[in-house]
C-alpha positions in Angstrom: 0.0 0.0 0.0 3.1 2.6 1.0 4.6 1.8 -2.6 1.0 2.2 -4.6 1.2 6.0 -2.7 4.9 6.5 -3.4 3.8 6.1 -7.4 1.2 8.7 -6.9 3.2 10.7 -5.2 6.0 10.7 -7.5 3.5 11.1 -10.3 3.0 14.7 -9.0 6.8 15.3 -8.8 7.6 14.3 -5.4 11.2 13.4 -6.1 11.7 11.5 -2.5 8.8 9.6 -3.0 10.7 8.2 -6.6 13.7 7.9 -4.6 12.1 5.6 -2.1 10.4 3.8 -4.8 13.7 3.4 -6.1 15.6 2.6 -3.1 13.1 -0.8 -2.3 13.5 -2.0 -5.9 17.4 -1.5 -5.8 18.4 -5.1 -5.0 15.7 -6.5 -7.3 17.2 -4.3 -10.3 20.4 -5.5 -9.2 19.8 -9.2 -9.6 17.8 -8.9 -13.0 20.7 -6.8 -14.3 23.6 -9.3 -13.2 21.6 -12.4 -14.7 22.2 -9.9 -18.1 25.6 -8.0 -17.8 28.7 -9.4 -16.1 30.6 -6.5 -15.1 29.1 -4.1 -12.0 29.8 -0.9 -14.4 27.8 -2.7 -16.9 25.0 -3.5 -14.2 25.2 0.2 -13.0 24.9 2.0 -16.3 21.9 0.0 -17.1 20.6 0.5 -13.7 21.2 4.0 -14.0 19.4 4.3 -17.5 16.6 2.6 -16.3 16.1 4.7 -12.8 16.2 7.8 -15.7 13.5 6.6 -17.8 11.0 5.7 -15.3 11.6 9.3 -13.9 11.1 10.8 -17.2 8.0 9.0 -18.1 6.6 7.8 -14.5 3.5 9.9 -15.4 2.8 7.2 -18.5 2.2 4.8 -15.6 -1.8 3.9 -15.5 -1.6 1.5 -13.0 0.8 2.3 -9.8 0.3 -1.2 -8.2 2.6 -2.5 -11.0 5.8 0.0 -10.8 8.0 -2.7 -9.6 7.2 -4.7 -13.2 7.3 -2.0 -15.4 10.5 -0.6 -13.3 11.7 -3.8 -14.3 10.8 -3.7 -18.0 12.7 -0.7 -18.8 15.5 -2.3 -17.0 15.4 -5.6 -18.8 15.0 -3.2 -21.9 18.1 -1.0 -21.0 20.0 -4.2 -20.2 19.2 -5.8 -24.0 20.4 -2.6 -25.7 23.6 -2.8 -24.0 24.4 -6.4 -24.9 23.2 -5.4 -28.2 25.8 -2.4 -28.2 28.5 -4.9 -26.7 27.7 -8.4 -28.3 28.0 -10.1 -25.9 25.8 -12.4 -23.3 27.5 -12.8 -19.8 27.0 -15.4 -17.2 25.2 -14.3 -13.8 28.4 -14.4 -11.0 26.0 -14.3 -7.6 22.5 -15.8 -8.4 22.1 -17.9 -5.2 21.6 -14.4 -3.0 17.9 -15.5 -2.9 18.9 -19.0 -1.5 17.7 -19.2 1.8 17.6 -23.2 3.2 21.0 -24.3 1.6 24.5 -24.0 3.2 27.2 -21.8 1.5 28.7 -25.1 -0.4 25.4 -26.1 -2.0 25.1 -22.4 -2.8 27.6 -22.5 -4.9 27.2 -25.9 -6.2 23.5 -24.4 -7.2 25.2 -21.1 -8.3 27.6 -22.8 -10.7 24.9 -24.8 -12.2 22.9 -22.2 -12.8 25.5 -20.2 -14.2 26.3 -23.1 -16.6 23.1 -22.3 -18.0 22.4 -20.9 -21.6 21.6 -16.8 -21.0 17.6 -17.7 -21.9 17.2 -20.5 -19.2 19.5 -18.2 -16.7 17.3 -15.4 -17.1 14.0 -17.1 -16.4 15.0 -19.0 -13.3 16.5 -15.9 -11.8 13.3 -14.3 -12.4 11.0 -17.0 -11.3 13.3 -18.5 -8.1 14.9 -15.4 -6.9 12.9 -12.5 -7.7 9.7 -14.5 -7.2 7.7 -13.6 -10.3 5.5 -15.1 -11.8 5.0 -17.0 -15.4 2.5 -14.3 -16.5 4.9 -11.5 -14.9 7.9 -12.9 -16.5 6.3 -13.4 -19.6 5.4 -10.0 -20.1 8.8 -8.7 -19.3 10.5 -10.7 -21.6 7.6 -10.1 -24.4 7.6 -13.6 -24.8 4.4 -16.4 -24.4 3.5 -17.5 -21.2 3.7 -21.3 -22.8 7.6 -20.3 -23.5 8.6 -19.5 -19.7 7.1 -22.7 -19.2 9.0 -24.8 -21.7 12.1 -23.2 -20.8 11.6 -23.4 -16.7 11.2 -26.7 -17.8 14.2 -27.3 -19.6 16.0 -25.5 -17.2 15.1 -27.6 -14.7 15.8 -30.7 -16.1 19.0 -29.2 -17.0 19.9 -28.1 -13.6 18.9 -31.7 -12.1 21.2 -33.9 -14.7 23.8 -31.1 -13.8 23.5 -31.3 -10.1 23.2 -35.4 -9.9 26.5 -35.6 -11.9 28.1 -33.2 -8.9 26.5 -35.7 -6.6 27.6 -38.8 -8.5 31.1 -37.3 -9.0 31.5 -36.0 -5.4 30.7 -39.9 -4.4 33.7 -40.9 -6.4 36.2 -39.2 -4.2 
């Protein structure tokens, strides 16, 4: 309820009202930008960018209950043009953050395998596992079919099991 006021606060220029806005989606718009970029400066330009846009244009928000999503589409947007500008798709370097009931060597055992995943998988279970969205959510800020987030959770999860029960089945060899 506090954020849905913050929007319509900021709507009518209230610049801390943006900035708190902005301040309780900074580790969300953190993690979305690593599972894109690799390097922090990358992460922080895009970041950057985004926070800028949704300044400019907060007024072209109809709905304030979603500013977190569409926060998040710019960023995903801003985050495409600059692996468009660069050419590049980068690995995600600290995805288990979200990880809660694991200790620090399944983290990374998790971490690695989820990094070993192509950029499309990677992005999806970021979004779904550690951000918490959801298919419909993810869908639309990928502009992609709900029916694909599902195929590709999916693959990714099959992907991340066979990777994981080798670990397990390699780790029993030693």
């Amino acid at each position: 309820m506090k954020e849905i006021a913050d929007v319509k606060l900021a709507q009518q220029s209230d610049k801390n009202a943006f900035c708190r806005l902005i301040k309780n989606s900074e580790v969300t718009m953190y993690r979305v930008a690593k599972s894109f970029l690799q390097t922090d400066e990358d992460c922080a330009d895009a970041i950057q960018e985004a926070i800028i846009k949704a300044y400019n244009s907060i007024n072209s928000l109809r709905e304030p209950l979603y500013f977190k999503t569409w926060l998040i589409k710019i960023l995903i947007n801003e985050c495409r043009k600059t692996l468009s500008l660069r050419h590049r798709v980068i690995p995600r370097a600290d995805l288990t953050i979200g990880c809660k009931d694991t200790n620090s060597f399944e983290k990374i055992e998790i971490q690695n395998a989820v990094d070993s995943l192509e950029n499309e998988l990677r992005i999806i279970v970021n979004l779904f596992y550690f951000e918490d969205l959801s298919l419909k959510t993810i869908a639309q800020l990928l502009s992609i079919p709900e029916g694909t987030v599902k195929s590709r959770l999916s693959r990714a999860r099959t992907q991340l099991a066979k990777i994981l029960c080798l670990q397990d089945e390699m780790e029993g060899m030693i």
